[in-house]
N, C-alpha and C positions, 0 to 999 in steps of 0.2 A: 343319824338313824334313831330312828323312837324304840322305846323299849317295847316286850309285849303287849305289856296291858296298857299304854299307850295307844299302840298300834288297833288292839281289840277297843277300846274305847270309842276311838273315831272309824269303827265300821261298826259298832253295835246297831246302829239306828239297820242298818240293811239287814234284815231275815235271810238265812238260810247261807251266810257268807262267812268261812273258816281263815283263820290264819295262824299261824305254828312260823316261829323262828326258831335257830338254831344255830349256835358256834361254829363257823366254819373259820379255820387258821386262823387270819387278822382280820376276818370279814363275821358279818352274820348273812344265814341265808333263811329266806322269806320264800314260805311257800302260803299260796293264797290259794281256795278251794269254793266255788259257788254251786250253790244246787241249780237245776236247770229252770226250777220257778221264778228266780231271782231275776230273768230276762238279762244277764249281763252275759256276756261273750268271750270269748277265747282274749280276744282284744282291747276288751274295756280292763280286765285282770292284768294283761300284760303292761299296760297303760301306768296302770297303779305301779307296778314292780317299778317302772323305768324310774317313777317321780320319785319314788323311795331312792333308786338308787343317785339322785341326783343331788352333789352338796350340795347344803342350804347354808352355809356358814362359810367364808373362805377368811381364816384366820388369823391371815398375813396379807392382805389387801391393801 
């Protein structure tokens, strides 16, 4: 998982598109926020959550 301002870095380029983490137990939790000018959808957002939640590193392979 990317830190925030990681996170905020590679969405900067997109206007009008929030994102906020937060500590949850052994997890962080990601909430992602677009204005309706943005043309992205319920879907294209949820899209992103899924990639985030997917490792990228499997440490013992």
């Amino acid at each position: 998982m990317k830190s925030e301002p990681e996170l905020a870095e590679l969405i900067a380029t997109v206007e009008g598109v929030e994102v906020t983490m937060a500590e949850k137990g052994f997890g962080t939790r990601v909430h992602i926020r677009a204005e309706d000018r943005t043309g992205l959808r319920q879907a294209d957002l949820e899209a992103v959550l899924d990639r985030l939640a997917e490792p990228q590193r499997r440490p013992f392979t």
